[in-house]
N, C-alpha and C positions, 0 to 999 in steps of 0.2 A: 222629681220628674218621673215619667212613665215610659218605662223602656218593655216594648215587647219583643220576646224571643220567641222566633219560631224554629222547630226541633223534626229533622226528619233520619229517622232511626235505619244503620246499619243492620248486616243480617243479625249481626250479637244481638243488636237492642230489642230485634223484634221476637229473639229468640227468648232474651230475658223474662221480654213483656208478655210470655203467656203463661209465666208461671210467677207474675204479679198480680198488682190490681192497678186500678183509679185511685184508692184511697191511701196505698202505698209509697205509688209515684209521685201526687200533690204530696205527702208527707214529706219523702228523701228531697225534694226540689227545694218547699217551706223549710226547711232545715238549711240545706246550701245557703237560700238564699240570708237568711239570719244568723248563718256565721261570716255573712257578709256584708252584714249592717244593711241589707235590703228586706224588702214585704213581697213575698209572691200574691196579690192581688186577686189571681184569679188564674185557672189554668183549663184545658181543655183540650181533647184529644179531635184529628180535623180528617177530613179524609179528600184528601189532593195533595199540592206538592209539599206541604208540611205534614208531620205523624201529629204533633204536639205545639200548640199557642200557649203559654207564659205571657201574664201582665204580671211587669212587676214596677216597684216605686223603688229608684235609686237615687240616693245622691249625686250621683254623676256616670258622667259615661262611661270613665274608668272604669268605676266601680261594677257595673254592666259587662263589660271587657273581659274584666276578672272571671267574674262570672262564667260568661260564654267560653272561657279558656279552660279552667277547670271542668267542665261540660263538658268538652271537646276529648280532654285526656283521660276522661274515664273507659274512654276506646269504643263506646256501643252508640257512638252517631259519624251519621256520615256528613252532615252538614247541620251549619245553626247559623241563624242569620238574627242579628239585633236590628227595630228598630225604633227611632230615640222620639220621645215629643220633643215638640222646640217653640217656640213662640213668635209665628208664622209675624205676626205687627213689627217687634224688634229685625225680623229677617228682612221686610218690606224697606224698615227706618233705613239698617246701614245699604243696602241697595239705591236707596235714592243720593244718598247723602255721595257716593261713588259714580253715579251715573253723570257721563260727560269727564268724568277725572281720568277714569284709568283710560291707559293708551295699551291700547294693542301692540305687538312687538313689530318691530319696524315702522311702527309711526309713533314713537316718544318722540318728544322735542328736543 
């Protein structure tokens, strides 16, 4: 599945990242992510409320979590936000198959 992270840098990270590069940072991220049984897909630096977009292909959300967490504890982001594809027809399927079921609280039977 494809989970993107978007990465917006603390004053550390911004401080790091000028005595990095582009080819650096895809490097250190493709690493993380491959000790973590993911593929960084594609990465890119954005300019608004994200510093940094990560495509990556994960096995699971978890696995993304993990991720994002580790990211986090390196101390040089101030925020990082995942998010997950999902397969919008299966979302529709159990929606209908609920609709008319569930009872709002104070009106169960």
């Amino acid at each position: 599945m494809k989970s993107i992270i978007l990465g917006t840098y603390n004053e550390k990270g911004l401080e790091g990242l000028t005595n990095s590069s582009f080819a650096k940072r895809e490097a250190a991220a493709k690493t993380a992510c491959e000790a973590a049984g993911a593929k960084l897909t594609d990465m890119f630096f954005t300019i608004g409320s994200s510093d940094v977009v990560g495509i990556m292909e994960v096995d699971s959300v978890e696995q993304a979590i993990g991720l994002k967490e580790a990211f986090m504890a390196s101390g040089v982001w101030k925020h990082i936000q995942l998010l997950h594809e999902f397969d919008v027809d299966a979302a529709i399927s159990a929606a209908n198959k609920v609709r008319g079921i569930y009872q709002p609280a104070g009106q169960e039977s």
